[in-house]
Every structure is written in C-alpha cells, then in structure tokens.
N, C-alpha and C positions, 0 to 999 in steps of 0.2 A: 745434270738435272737436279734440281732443288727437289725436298722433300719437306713437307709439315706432317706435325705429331703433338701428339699431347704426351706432357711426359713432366718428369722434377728431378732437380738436382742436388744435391745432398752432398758438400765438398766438390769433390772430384768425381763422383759417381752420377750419371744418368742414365736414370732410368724411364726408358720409353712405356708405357700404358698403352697407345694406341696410337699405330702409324696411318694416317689419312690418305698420304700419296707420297710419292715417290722411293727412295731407297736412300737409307743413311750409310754414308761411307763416313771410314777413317781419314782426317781431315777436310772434312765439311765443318764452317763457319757456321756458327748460331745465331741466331738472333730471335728476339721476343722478349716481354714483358717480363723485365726484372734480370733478366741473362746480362751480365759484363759484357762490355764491348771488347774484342779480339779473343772471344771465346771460341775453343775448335776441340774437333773431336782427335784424340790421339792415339785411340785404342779403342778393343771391344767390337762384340756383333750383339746380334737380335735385339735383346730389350733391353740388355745391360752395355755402358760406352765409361769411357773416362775422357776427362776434358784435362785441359791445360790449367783452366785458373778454378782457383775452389773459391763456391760461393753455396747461397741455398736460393733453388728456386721453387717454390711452391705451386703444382697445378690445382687451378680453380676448375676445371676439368672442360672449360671450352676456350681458355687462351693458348692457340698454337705457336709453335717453336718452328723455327724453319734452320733447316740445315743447306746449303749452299755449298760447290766446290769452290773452293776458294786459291789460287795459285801461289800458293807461300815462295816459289822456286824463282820467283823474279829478283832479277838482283837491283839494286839501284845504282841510278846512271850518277859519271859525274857534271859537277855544274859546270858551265852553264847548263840549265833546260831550256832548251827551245822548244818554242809552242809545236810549230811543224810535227816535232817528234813524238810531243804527245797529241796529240789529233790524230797523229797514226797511231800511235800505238792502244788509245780508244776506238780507234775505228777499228780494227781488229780485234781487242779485245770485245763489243760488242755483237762481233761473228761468229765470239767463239760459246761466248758464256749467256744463260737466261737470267744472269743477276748480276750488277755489277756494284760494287762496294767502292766510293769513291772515298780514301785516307788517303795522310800525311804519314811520314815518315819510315822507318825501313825493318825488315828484318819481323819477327815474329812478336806478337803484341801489337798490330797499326790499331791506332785509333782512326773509328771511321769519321769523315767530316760532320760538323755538326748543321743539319744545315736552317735550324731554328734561325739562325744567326746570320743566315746568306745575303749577304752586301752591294748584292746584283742585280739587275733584270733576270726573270728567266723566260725566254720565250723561245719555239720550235723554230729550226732552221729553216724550216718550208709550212708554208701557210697549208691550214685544213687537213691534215695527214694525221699530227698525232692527239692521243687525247687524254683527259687527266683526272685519270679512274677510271672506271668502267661498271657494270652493275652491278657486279660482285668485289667490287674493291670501291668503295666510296671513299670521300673525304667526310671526316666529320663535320668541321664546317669553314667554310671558307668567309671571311675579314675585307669588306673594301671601307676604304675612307671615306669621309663623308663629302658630297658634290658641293663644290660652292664655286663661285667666281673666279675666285684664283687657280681653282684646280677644277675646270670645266672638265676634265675626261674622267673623274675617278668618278667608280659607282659599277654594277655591274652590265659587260656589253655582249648581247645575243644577236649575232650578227651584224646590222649595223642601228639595231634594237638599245638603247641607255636608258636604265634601271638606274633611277638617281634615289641617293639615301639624304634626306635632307632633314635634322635632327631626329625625329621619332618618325618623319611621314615618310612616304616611298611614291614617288614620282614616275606614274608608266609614260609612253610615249604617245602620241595623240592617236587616237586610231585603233588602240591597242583591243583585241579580242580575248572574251574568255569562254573557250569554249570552242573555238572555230577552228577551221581545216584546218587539221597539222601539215597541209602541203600548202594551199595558198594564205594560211593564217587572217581568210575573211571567215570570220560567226557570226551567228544567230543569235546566240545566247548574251550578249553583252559588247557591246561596239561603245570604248572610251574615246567619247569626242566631246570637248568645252562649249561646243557650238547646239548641244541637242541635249538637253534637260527633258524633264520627268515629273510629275507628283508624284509625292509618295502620300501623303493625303487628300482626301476629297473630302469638304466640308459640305453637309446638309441643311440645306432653310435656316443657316448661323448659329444652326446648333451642334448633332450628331456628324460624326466623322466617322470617313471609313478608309484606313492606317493599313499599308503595306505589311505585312507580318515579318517577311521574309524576302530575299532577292530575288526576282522571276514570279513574284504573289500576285493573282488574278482578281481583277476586279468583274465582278457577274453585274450584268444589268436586267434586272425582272421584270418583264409585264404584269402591272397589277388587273384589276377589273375594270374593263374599260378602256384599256390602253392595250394598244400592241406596237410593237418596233421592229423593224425593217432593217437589215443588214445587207451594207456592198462592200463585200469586201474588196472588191476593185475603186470603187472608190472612197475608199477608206470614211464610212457613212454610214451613221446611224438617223434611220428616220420614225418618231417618236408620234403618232396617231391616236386620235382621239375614237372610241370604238364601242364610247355608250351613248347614254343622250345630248344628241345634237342642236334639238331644238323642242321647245314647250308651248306646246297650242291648247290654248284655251277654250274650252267645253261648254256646256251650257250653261250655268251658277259657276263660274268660271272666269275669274281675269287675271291674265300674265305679267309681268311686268321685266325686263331683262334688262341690269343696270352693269356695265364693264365687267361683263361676262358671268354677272349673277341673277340669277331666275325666279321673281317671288309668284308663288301661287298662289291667290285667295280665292275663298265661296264667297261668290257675291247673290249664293241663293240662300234657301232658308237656312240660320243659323241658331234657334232658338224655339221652343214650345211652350206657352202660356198657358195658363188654368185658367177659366174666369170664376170658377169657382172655390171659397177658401178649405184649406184642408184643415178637416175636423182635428178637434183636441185629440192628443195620444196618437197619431196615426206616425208613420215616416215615409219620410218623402220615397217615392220610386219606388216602395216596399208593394208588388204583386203585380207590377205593370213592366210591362215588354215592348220596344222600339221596335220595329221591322221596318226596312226603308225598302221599298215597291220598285217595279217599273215605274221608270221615269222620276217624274218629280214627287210622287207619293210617300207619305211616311204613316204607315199600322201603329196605332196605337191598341196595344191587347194587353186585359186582365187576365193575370197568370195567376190570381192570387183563389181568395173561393166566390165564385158563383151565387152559387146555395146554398141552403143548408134546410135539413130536411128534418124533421121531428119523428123520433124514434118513441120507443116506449118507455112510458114515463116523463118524456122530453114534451117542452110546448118550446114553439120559436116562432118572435115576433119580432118585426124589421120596422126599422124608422126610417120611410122616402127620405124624408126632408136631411137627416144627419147621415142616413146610411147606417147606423147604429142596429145590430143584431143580439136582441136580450134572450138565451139559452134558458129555462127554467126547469126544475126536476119535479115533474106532477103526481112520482109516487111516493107511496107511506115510504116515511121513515124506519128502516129496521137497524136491531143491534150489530154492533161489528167489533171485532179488536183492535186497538189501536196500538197495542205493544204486545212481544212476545218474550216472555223470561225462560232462559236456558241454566237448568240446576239450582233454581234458586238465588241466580246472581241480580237480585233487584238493581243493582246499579250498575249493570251491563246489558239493560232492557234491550230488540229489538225495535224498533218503531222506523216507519217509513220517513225518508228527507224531505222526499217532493212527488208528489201527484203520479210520476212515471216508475218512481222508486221499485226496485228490483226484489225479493224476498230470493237470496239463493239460501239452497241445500245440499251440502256436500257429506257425500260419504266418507266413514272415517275405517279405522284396521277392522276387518273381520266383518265389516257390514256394505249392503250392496242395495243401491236405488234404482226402482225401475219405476218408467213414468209411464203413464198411458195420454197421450191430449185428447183422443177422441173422448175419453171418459171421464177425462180428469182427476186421473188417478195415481196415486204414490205409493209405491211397493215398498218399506223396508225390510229387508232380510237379512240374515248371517251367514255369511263366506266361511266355510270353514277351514279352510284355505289361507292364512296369512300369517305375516312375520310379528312376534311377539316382543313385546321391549319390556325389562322386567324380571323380576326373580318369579321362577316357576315353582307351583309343590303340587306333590302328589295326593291321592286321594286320602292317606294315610298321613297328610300333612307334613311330611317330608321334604326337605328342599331338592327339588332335581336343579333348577339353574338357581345360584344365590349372585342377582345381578353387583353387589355391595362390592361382595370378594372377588366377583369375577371365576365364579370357580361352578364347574360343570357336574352332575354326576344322573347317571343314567343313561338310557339309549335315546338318539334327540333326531328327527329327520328334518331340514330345510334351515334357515339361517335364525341365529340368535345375536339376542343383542344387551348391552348392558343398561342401567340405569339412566348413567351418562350418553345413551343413544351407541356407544363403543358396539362395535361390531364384537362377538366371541367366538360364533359361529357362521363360517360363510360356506353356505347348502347350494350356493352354484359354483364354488372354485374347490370346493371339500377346505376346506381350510378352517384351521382354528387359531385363536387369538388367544393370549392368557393360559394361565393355572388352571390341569385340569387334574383334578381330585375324587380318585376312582380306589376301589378297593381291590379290583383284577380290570386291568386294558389288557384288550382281543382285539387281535385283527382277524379277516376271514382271508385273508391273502396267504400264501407261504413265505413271504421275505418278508422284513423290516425295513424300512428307511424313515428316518427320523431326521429334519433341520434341510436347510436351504440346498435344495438341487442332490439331495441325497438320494444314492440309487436311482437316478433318474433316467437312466439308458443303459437297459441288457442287463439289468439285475435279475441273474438266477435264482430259481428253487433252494428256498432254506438257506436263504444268503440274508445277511444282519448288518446294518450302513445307519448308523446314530453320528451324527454332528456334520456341519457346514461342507458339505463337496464330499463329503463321507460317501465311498463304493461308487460315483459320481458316473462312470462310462464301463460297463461290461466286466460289470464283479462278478465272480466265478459260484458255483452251486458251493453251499455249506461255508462260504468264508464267512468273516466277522469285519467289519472295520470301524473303530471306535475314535472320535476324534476330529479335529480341523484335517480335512482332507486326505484322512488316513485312509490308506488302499484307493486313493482316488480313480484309477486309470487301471483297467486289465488285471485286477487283483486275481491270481489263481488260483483253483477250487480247492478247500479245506484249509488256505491259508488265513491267519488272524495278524493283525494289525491294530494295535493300539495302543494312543497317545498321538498328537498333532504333530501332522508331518509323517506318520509312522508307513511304512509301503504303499510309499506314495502311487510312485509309478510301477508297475511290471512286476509284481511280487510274484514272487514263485509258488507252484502249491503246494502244499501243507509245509508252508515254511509262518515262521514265526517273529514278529515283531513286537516288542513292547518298550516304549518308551519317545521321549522328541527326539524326532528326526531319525528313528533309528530305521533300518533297511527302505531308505527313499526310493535309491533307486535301484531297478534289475537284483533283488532279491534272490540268490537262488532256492531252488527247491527244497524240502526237507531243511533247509539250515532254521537256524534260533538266533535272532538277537534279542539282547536285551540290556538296556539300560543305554541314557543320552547320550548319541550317534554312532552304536551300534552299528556296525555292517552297513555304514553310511552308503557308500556304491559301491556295487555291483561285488557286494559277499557271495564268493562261491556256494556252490550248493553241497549238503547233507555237511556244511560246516558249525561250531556253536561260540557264539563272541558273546562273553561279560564283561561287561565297559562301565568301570565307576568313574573315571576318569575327568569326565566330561567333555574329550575332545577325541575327534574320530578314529574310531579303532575297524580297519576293512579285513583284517587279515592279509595274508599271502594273496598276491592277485591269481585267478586261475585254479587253485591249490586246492581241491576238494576233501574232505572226510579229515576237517582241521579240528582243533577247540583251542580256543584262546580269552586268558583272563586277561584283566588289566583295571585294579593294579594289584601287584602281591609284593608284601612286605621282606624286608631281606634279614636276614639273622642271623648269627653267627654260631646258632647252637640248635639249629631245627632238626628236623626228622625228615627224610627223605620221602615222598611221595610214587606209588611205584601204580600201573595198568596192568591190569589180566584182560588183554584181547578176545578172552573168549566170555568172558561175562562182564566184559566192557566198567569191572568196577574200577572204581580210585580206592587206594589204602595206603596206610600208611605203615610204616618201622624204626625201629633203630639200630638195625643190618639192614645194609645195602647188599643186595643177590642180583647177579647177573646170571641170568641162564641160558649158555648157550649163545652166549655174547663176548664182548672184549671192551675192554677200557681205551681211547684211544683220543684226540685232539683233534679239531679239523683241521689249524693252522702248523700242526707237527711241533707246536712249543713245547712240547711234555704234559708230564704232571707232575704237581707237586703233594706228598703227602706228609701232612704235618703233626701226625700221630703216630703212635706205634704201632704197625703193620703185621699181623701174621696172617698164613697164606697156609691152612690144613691140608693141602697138596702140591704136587710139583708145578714149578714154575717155569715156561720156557722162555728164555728173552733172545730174539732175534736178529738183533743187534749189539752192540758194546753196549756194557752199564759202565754206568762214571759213579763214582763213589767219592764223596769228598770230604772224607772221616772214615775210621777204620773201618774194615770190615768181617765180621765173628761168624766163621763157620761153623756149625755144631758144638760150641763152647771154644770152639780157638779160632783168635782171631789171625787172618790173611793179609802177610806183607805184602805191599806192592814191588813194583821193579826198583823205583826210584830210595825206597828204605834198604834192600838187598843189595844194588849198586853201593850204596854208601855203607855197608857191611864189610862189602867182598874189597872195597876202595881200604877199609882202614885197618883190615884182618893182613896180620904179619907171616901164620902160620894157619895150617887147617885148624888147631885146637883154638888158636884164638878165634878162629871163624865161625866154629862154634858155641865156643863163649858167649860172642858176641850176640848170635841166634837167639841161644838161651835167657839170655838178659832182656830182649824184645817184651814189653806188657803188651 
C-alpha cells in the first residue's frame, strides 16, 4: 500500500515531519516535487529513513512525498519481448500493486517513462468504465487544439456534446442549457438556440433606454395614473387600458373640441369684467375688491378694502361722491412734543422716529430691571442686585479686589467675574477660575487639596494633597501628597508622597516614597524610598531604599525586601571601607576593616587575593591546604618545602653534608 508524508531530504537522510496515510517501509519508491527519479528507501524506521541517491529536498510543508512498494526483485527477460508477455505480465502486476511505475530498463536506478513526450493515443480499453481524475485528484489543465475544417473532431467532447475552441471564441452546441437538469440537460435558465433572439435594450419615445445590467435582468412594467395592465400569463399578454378620462363633455359656458385624440376645453361664458367708470388718480387696480363666483352664472363683486371711516376726537372726515376721495383732518390745539431723544450726551447719536409706526424700544442693561404696566402706562426702572460685573472691582478702602488689566483676583468674590476684555476669571456656576490669582493666604474650607485638570477627582481622602494635571486622579489614600503630571494618579496609598511627573503613578504603596520623573510608577511597595530619575521604576519591593543618579532605571532585586541600593558610586583604589551597625541601622566608615563574628570568604570559591602585608593578632585556623608561592617564615625562620629537602637529601653525599647543606638554606 502507498503512503504520503510530508517530510525533506538532506543527502541521504529523510526525514519524515508528518505521515498523512499509509506506512513507510524499507524499499518503497519516492516520488514528489524535486525527489530524483529511482529514489528508494534502503533503511531506517519512524521519522528518520536513508535513500539510495543523495540530493536535498526542501518541504514547503503542504507538497506530499508518496512512498510506493516498488518490486526491485524482477529480473529482466531476454529479447525478443513479445507484447503477449507483457499484457500479461501488466495484467498481473495491476492485481497485485495500487501503483504502477511504467520504466525502461533494468536492475536498480530505472528511470521512469516520461510521458510528457507520449507519441500515442491514449484511450480505455472499454468505453465509460474508467475516468481521468477524480475530485480529489484533478488535472490542472487540460490543452485541445483548435476546431477548424481540416481537423473537424478536435475541441472538447461531452458525450456526444462538441465544445469547439475557434481562435479566442468557444462554440457550444445548439440547444445547449445553462442551468438545467443535470439528468435531462433541458433548463430554464438559458436555452442556446440561433433561431430565438432577445433585446437587451428597449428604447423610449427615441430617447431614454432601458439596458439589461446583467444575464437573467428583469424588466418591470408600471402602471402610471390612469392606466392599468392586465397580464395572461397563458397567453403570453399584456393588456395596457386606459383608466382616467375617457371622454369630455361640455357644460354650460362650455365648448369641447376633440381633434386625434386631443381635447380642447374653452369658456365660452363670461370671460372678462368691465368698469364703466375711470379709476381715480393714485388708487391700484384690484386693491380692496374681492371676486366670489355664485351659484350658477353669478359673479360677487365685494369691497374688502374700508367702508367707513368715522371721526374720532379731534378727527373731522369729509368724503368726495363724485371722486370717492376721503380728507382725514386733526381739529385739535396743537401741543409740544419731542422729536428726538439724546442718550449721555451723544448729540450725534440722537433718537428720532423713521416713520409714523416707528418703535421707541427700551432695554435693560447689567444690574437694572424694567417693569411695564399698560393699564397705566407705566415704566418701573430698578436695580438688580443680583448680576455679573465686567471690570476691575475696589473696595471701600479703594483697594483693588478684582484688577480686570492684570487679571489678578484678591479677596473673598461669590458668582462669576470677568475681565476688561469680557475674559471670563471667575466662573460662579462651574467654581472654576481663569488666570493669576494673587492672595497673601488661599484657604480652602475642604480637608484635601486638588489643584489642575481632573485632580483628585474621585475618592480623594481626608488630608490628601493632588497639585498638577491627573494628580491623586482615582482614589488617593488619607494624608498622601502627590505633586506633579499624573503623580500618584491611581490608588496612591495612605501616607504615601509622590513627587515629580510620572512619580506613583499607579498602585503606590503607603507610606512609601517617591521623588523624581518616572520614579516608583508602578506597584510601589510599601514603606520603600525612591528617589531620583526612574527610581524603583516597577514594582520596587517594599521597606526597600533606591538612589538613582544614573538616569536609567534602577528596580532593585525583584521580590527582595528590606534592600538599599545606590547608583552610582565611584570606584578607588585607595578608599575606606564603609561598614552597618544593624542595631542603630547607622553607615560609618574606617580604615580597619572588623569582622565580628564573621568569616572572609568568595561566592564563586576563586580565593582571595591580599596585596599588602597581612598580620592576623590571633590564631588562625585554615581548613584546607595553603599554597604558598614564595617562602614561607615561621616565627623568624623560614619553612622549607618538600621539593627544596628533596633536592637536599638528592645532593647530600653524607649526613654531615646534609646538614651542611640545611644550614646554608637563607
């Protein structure tokens, strides 16, 4: 049974990644993209195999390798070959095997036929049986030649269906269905016959068209107003009725006239109204007169304009029959009146009326309030005490409390202020102030502080202090500080300070301590200290203390509480040792080093090196070998090794020269 796998080859080595089906054996034939032909497996299980011929095949991880058994054990016949022999011995071999490999010649290495190159027909020995592909094994694409006269068969044939390719065009056969039963191959959808044409436009009154969009595109037909249309679908019939006016009968001042199918209506009643008498000078035409046309043939002529006119007091009115002319006259004394009204002395900004109906208004201005009375005819002005001031304010003591110029505040101020330029300074319904304010003590009557945009603006505790932009921002803790662009912004904990921008930021711990940018942003622990630029940047243990000149971020040990850490400290080659008293937690310094209670020792066990002269006012235990590499003076005399006594005892002839020898030793 054949196997595919994804897998690469490297020399002589394959290696399998992922077997998909089957089982690879030892002598299964290869084949796939890039693999040699007569390539076989000759060794090797699971993932790792060795081949016969070395090459490199590289997976792209979806081109499979198929391994096949392949019968190397065949021997080759001699010639003659008779066909007989091989028809049987393919008929057989395709009983036996799921793959067959058709090559030339013998023994190990066959190259398999090429059959790009095949010089034959190929067609099945029995019609309808077999097929060429299948839906999981396609051809990419299949080549016919093109149909012409001489070569009336080529092209492609589906049943007894010919698909002709004739330069660029494709030629179905008459009749041909798109869309239709796939058992009797009649549809609905599109029936190719030379003999039953279509529009695909319809043109309108030789103008507007209305253009198929698409294959299967519907044309709507509307009944407009007056028409309606009638469908059979049986007999394929549209019937298009006329459904407004039919016909036009003529009325009393009325006459019709209907000329190939168009209908004029005239009044042949009254058309027209005469005056007999002339309209006086100045008057306009139609101006107070009203048409009403009656029952029947009547037409109302009515003055809509004036009547009357009645003489009031002081009024005489006298009418002219003849002209219709009405002279209005004023029959009392003459009294004085104002003809203009001057406001502050502005003689060239007079009031005076435009025209006869002319308006005189009166508006009220800041701090003043009008009441009218009409029954009495009366104008209340009063003072509001009550309104917004624009302007530099002073006190009784002629004191500036607001100086609109500078823009600068001082005193106690209730409701909104405003500057010279109209500038708001003070806004009394949002509490808000604008501008420099210049005070000798600011109080608040609150217990926090918040100062600058969104500062301390939610769950800021008692005796909590939040100055600058998102400063103390969400649920800053009782007694903290936070000083700064967004310093302690988020969950600052009680008694902890933060300041400089960026300073605990997020989640400070309490009573722990920031100072500087960016120093303890985030998860500050408790009781700890930074200070200086990125300080205990994240997540500084707690009751730990970081000095950071450095400028780049110093967190400490991760985890490692009850730390101190500088950085930086300068190195020397002649300092003084720095030494802690754990119980009065001081730093001091010397120049003896004391170890109390302690031991000298290496973490990585490389020694130590001492490069001075060493004494030691008590015993010394070493618990290991000392190595000495230069002599070494016991109590005033110095200690031969083995290798100077060897070379003694080597050159000494006698004991007394042995001793000699001894004695001569420095």
């Amino acid at each position: 049974m054949a196997a595919t796998f994804l897998g690469s080859i490297t020399g002589t080595t394959l290696t399998v990644t992922s077997l998909v089906s089957g089982t690879i054996t030892v002598g299964n034939a290869l084949y796939g993209t890039g693999v040699l032909q007569g390539t076989f497996i000759v060794s090797g299980s699971g993932s790792l195999w060795t081949v016969n011929l070395s090459q490199t095949v590289i997976s792209d991880g979806s081109s499979l390798i198929t391994a096949t058994a392949f019968n190397n054990n065949i021997s080759p016949g001699a010639p003659p070959l008779l066909w007989s022999d091989v028809n049987e011995a393919f008929t057989l071999i395709n009983e036996n095997f799921d793959v067959l490999i058709a090559t030339i010649g013998g023994g190990s290495g066959l190259t398999p036929i090429n059959f790009e190159t095949l010089d034959t027909d190929l067609r099945p020995t029995t019609d309808d049986l077999r097929d060429l592909g299948d839906a999981t094994h396609k051809w990419g694409a299949v080549f016919s030649s093109e149909h012409t006269a001489v070569k009336p068969l080529n092209g492609l044939w589906a049943g007894a269906a010919q698909v002709k390719g004739v330069g660029l065009t494709i030629n179905l056969p008459a009749n041909s269905t798109v869309g239709g039963d796939p058992i009797t191959g009649i549809g609905t959808s599109l029936i190719i016959d030379p003999e039953k044409t279509f529009f695909k436009i319809i043109e309108v009154d030789a103008g507007n068209s209305v253009v198929a969009t698409e294959f299967g595109d519907t044309l709507n037909l509307i009944s407009g107003s007056g028409v309606s249309m009638l469908v059979s679908s049986g007999a394929d019939s549209i019937t298009i009725s006329n459904t407004g006016v039919l016909s036009v009968a003529a009325g009393s001042g009325i006459s019709v006239a209907t000329v190939s199918g168009t209908a004029t209506v005239t009044n042949s009643g009254v058309r027209s109204l005469q005056s007999t008498t002339a309209l006086p000078a100045g008057r306009t035409t139609g101006a107070g007169i009203n048409i009403t046309a009656g029952t029947g043939d009547n037409i109302r002529v009515t003055n809509t304009g004036v009547i009357t006119i009645s003489s009031g007091v002081g009024i005489t009115v006298s009418t002219d029959t003849a002209t219709g002319d009405v002279t209005i006259t004023n029959s009392a004394p003459a009294v004085n009146a104002f003809t203009q009204i001057e406001v502050n002395g502005d003689s060239a900004n007079r009031l005076q009326a435009d025209a006869v109906s002319d308006v005189l208004n009166i508006t009220s201005g800041e701090g003043i309030t009008l009441t009218k009375d009409p029954a009495t005819d009366t104008l209340s002005i009063t003072v509001n005490p009550v309104f917004d001031l624009r302007g530099s304010v002073f006190a009784d003591d002629s004191t500036v409390m607001v100086d609109a110029v500078a823009g600068v505040l001082r005193g106690n101020f209730i409701g909104s202020v405003f500057a010279d330029d109209s500038s708001q300074i003070i806004d009394g319904n949002t509490a808000t102030v604008y501008g420099n304010i210049e005070a000798t003590t600011l109080r608040t009557a609150d217990t926090k502080i918040a100062l600058g945009e969104n500062a301390g603006v939610t769950d800021q505790q008692a005796q909590a202090v939040a100055i600058g932009r998102l400063a103390g921002q969400t649920s800053q803790g009782a007694n903290s500080v936070a000083i700064g662009v967004i310093a302690g912004q988020t969950s600052q904990g009680s008694g902890a300070v933060a300041i400089g921008g960026n300073a605990g930021v997020t989640n400070q711990g309490a009573n722990a301590v920031a100072v500087g940018v960016n120093v303890g942003v985030t998860s500050q622990g408790a009781n700890s200290v930074a200070i200086g630029a990125a300080a205990g940047n994240t997540n500084q243990p707690a009751n730990t203390i970081i000095l950071n000149a450095t400028g780049s971020t110093v967190n400490g040990v991760a985890a490692q509480t009850d730390s101190f850490y500088v950085a930086p400290i300068r190195t020397t080659a002649n300092g003084t040792p720095l030494m802690y008293n754990s119980t009065t937690k001081e730093i001091t310094y010397s120049t003896v080093l004391e170890f109390i209670g302690s031991k000298i020792s290496t973490s990585d066990s490389s020694g130590i090196t001492v490069d001075v002269q060493t004494t030691f006012n008590t015993d010394v235990t070493f618990e290991n070998d000392i190595t000495v590499a230069e002599r070494l003076t016991v109590k005033g005399s110095r200690v031969i090794n083995l290798t100077e006594l060897q070379s003694v005892v080597a050159a000494s002839i006698s004991f007394a020269d042995f001793q000699t020898r001894i004695a001569a030793l420095a």
